[in-house]
C-alpha positions in Angstrom: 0.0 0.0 0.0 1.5 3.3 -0.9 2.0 5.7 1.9 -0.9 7.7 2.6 1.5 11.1 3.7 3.8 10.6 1.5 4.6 12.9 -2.1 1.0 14.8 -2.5 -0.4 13.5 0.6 2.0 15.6 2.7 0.7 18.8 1.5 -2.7 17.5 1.9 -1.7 16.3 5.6 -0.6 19.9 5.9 -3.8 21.8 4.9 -5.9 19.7 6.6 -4.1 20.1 9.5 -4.4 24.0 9.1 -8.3 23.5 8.5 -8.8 21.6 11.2 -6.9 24.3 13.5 -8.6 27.2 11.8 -11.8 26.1 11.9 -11.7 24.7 15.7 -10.8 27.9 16.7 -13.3 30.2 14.6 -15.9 27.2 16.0 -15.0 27.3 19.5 -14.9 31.4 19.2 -18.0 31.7 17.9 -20.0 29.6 19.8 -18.1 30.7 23.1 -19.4 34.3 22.3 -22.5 34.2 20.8 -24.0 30.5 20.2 -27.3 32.1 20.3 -26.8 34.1 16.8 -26.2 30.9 14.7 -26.4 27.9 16.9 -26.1 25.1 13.9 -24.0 27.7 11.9 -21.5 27.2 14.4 -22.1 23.7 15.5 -21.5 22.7 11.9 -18.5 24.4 11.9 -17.4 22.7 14.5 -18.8 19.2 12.9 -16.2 20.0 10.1 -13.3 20.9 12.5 -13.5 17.4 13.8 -13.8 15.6 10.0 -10.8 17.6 9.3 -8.8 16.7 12.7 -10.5 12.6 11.5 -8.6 13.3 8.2 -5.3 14.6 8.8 -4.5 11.9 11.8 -5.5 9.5 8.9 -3.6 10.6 6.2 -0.6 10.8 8.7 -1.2 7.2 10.0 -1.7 5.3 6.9 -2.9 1.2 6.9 -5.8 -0.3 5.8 -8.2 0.8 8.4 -6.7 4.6 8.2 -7.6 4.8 4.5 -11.2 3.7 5.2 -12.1 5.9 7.5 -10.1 8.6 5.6 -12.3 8.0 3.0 -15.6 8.2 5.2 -14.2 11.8 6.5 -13.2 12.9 2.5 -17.4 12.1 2.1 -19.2 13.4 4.7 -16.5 16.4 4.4 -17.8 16.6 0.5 -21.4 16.4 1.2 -21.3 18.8 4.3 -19.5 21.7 2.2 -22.4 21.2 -0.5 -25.6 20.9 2.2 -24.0 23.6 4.3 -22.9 25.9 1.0 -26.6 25.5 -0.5 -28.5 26.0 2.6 -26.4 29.4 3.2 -27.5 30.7 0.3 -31.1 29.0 0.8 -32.0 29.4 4.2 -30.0 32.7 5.0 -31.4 33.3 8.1 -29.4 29.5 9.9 -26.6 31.1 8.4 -26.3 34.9 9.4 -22.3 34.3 10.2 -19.7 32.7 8.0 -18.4 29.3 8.9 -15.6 27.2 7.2 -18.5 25.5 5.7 -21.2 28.4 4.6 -20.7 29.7 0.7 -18.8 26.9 -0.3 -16.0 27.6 2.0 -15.8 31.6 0.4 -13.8 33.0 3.7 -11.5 30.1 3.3 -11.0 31.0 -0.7 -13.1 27.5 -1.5 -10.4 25.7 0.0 -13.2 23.7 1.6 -15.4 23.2 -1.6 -12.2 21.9 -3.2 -10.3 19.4 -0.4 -13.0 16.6 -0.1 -12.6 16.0 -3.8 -8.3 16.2 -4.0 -8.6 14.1 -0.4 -10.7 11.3 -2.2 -8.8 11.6 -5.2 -5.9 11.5 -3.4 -7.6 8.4 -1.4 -8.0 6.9 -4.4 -4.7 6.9 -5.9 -3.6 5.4 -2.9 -5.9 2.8 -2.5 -5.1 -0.2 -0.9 -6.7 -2.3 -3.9 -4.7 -0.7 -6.4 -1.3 -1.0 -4.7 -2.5 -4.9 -3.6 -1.8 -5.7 -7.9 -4.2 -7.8 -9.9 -4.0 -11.2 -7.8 -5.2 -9.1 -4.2 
């Protein structure tokens, strides 16, 4: 199996790991000040603070196991940034605040919008099937 942090996977380690600070923090910030003003604005922030935290320790632990549930973050990650980005354009009013998540990641220059897919792609390159050869 080819090494999950290895080549391209180390810069992907790296801006996960930056997501997963940035967005715990602004989470925590916000909802330590006003969790009133966008309660699941903010807890869905914080939802995706913990997918990325989920992927980077992955991607930095490699193995079988590591790659699945890489995988399961790199999804729910995906589908969160395109629920979340069409409902803060839909339903305004749950989303008065940005989060990481809201306008397809904007405040985080669609950095979100774009990760899940170069994670899975990534995820995919690596796969454990495809490094196993054609008798696995």
């Amino acid at each position: 199996m080819r090494e999950l942090s290895s080549g391209w996977g180390r810069v992907l380690v790296a801006v996960y790991a930056v997501f997963a600070v940035a967005s715990t923090g602004r989470s925590l910030v916000q909802l330590g000040l006003d969790a009133g003003r966008a309660p699941l604005a903010y807890s869905l922030s914080l939802l995706a603070a913990v997918v990325y935290l989920v992927a980077t320790t992955c991607l930095l632990l490699g193995g079988r196991r590591a790659w699945l549930v890489a995988v399961a973050a790199c999804t729910v990650e995906a589908l969160g940034v395109l629920t979340v980005g069409t409902l803060s354009y839909v339903a305004t009013d749950l989303f008065p605040d940005r989060t990481v998540w809201s306008h397809f990641g904007q405040g985080y220059g669609f950095l979100p919008l774009v990760l899940p897919f170069a994670g899975l792609a990534w995820l995919r390159h690596t796969s454990p099937r495809r490094s196993a050869g054609p008798d696995a």
